[in-house]
LUMFI-55455 format. One record per residue (C-alpha): residue in three letters; x, y, z. Coordinates in pm, 1 decimal. Each point is the difference from the previous one (the first is absolute). Layout:
REM residues N
REC ALA X Y Z
...
This chain:
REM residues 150
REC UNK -4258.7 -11425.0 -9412.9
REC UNK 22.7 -384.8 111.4
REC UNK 2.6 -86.6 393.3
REC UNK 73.3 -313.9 162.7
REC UNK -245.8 -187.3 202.3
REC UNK 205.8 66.1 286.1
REC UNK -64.9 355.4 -22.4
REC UNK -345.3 17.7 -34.3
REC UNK -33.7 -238.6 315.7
REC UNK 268.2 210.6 195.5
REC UNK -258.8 320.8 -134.5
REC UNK -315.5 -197.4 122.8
REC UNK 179.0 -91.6 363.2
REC UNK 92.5 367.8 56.3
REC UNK -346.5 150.3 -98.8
REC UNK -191.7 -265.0 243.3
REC UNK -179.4 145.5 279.7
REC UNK 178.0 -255.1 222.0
REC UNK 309.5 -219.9 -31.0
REC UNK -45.7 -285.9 177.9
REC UNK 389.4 -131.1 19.3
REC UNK 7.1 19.7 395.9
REC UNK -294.2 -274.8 44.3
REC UNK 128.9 -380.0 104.7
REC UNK -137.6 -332.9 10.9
REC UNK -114.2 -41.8 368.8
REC UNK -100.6 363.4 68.8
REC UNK -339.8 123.9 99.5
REC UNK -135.2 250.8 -212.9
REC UNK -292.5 215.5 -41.5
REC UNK -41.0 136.4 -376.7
REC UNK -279.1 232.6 -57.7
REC UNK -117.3 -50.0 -346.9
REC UNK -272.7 188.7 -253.3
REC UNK -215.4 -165.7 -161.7
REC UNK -187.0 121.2 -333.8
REC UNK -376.8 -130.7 70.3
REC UNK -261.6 58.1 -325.0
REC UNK -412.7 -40.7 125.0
REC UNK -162.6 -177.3 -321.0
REC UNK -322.3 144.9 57.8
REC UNK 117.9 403.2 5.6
REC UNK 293.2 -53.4 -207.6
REC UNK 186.9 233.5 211.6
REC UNK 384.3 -48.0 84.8
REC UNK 134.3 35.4 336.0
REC UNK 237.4 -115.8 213.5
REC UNK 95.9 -142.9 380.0
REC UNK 242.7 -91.1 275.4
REC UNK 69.1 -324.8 61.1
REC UNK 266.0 -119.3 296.5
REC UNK 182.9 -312.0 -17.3
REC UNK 175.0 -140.3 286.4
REC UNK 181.9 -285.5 93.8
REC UNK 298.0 -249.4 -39.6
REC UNK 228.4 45.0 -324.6
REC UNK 48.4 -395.7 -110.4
REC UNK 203.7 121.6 -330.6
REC UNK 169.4 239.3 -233.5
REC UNK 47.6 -81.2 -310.1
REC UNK 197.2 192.6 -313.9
REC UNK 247.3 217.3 279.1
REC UNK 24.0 289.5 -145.0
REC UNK -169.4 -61.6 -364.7
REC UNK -323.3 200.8 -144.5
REC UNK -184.3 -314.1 40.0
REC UNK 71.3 -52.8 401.0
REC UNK -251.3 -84.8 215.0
REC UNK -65.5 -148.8 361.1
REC UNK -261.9 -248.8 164.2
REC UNK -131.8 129.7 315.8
REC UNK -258.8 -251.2 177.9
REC UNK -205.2 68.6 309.1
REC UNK -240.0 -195.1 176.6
REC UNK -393.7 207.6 -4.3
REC UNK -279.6 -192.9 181.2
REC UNK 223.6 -327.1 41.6
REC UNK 62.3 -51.3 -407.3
REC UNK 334.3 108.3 -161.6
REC UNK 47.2 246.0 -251.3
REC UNK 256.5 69.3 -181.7
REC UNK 71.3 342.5 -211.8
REC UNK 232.1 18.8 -323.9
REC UNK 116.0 386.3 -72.7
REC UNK 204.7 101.8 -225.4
REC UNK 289.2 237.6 148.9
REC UNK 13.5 239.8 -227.7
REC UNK -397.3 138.3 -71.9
REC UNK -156.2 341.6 58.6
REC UNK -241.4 -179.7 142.7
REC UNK 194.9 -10.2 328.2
REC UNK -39.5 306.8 223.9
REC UNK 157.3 -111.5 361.2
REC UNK 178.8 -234.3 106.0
REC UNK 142.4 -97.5 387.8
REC UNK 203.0 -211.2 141.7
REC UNK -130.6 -125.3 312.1
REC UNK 274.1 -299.6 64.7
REC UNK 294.9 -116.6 -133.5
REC UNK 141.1 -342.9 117.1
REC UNK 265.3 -214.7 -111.3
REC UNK -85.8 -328.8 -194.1
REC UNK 202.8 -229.4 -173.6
REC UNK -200.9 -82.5 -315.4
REC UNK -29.6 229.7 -310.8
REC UNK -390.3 -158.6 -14.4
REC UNK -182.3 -47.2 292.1
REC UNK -295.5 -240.8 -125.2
REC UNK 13.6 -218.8 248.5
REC UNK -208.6 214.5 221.9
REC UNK -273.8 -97.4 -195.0
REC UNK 3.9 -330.9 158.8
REC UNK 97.0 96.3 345.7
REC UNK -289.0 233.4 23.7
REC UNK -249.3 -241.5 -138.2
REC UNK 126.7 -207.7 306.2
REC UNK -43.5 268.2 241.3
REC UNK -336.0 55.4 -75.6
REC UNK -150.3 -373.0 30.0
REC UNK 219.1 11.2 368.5
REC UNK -200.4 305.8 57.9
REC UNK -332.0 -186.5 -128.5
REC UNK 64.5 -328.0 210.8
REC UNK 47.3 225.4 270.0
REC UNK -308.3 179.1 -41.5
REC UNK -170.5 -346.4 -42.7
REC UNK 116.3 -125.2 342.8
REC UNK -78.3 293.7 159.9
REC UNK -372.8 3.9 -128.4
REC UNK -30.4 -396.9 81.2
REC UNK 95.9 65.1 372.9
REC UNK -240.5 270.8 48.0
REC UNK -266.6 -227.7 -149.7
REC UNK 76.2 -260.4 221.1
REC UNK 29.1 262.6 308.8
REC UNK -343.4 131.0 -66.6
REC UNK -176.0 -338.0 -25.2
REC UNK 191.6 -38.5 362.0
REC UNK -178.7 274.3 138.7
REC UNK -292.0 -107.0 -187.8
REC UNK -18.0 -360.5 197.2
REC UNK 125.5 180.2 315.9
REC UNK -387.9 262.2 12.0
REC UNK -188.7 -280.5 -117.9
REC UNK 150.9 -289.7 186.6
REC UNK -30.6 -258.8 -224.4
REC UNK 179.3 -67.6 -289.4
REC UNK -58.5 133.5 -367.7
REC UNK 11.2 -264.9 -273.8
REC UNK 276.7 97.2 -318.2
C-alpha cells in the first residue's frame, strides 16, 4: 500500500500534541517545552521543563512538517533568540500572552532597535552615576572646606 507524502504529513499534524496554526508574527507567547537531559557521569536519562517566552520575530514553512518560529527575548540585557520547530512532542504548553498587529511577515529589525535601546539605557545609567560622583565630591569639599584635587 503506497501513500503520498501529503498523507503522512497530514497523519503527523493530527497526531501532534499541539498544532500550532493559531500563532502570528508579532504575538507574545509563552511555550513550555521538555527537554531530554542525559548526566555523563551516571549515565542515567531524564528529562525537564524548560519555558520560553518572548517576541515571535518569524514563522517560517506555514503549515508544512518542517515549520518553525524565532522567538527572541532579552535575559540579563543580551538577546536571545529560540528556533522551535512547530510540530515536536517536545512541546507541552503553549500561551498566548499578546497578539498585536504588525505589518511585516519578519520582524528582524527589532534586533537593531533593541540593541539601541539598551546603549540609551547604558548612557543613561552613565550620566546618572557621573552626577552622583560629582554630587558627592560636593559634599565632600562642603565638610572639609577646602577643595579636593581630581
Amino acid at each position: 500500500m503506497t501513500t503520498s507524502i501529503f498523507a503522512i504529513n497530514e497523519e503527523i499534524k493530527k497526531s501532534s500534541k499541539t498544532v500550532l496554526d493559531n500563532i502570528k508574527v508579532g504575538d507574545s507567547v509563552k511555550i513550555v517545552l521538555k527537554l531530554k537531559e542525559t548526566n555523563p557521569d551516571k549515565k542515567s536519562k531524564g528529562s525537564k521543563t524548560q519555558t520560553v517566552q518572548g517576541l515571535v520575530l518569524a514563522r517560517k514553512h506555514n503549515k508544512e512538517l518542517g515549520a518553525s518560529i524565532t522567538i527572541r527575548s532579552i535575559v540579563d540585557s543580551v538577546g536571545v533568540e529560540w528556533i522551535i520547530p512547530l510540530y515536536t512532542s517536545d512541546i507541552i504548553k503553549v500561551n498566548i500572552i499578546k497578539s498585536s498587529k504588525v505589518r511585516r511577515a519578519k520582524l528582524y529589525y527589532i534586533r537593531r532597535k533593541s540593541v539601541k535601546e539598551t546603549k540609551a539605557k547604558l548612557r543613561k545609567e552613565i550620566k546618572k552615576v557621573i552626577k552622583e560622583s560629582k554630587e558627592n565630591a560636593e559634599t565632600i569639599e562642603d565638610e572639609t572646606g577646602e577643595e579636593q584635587p581630581q
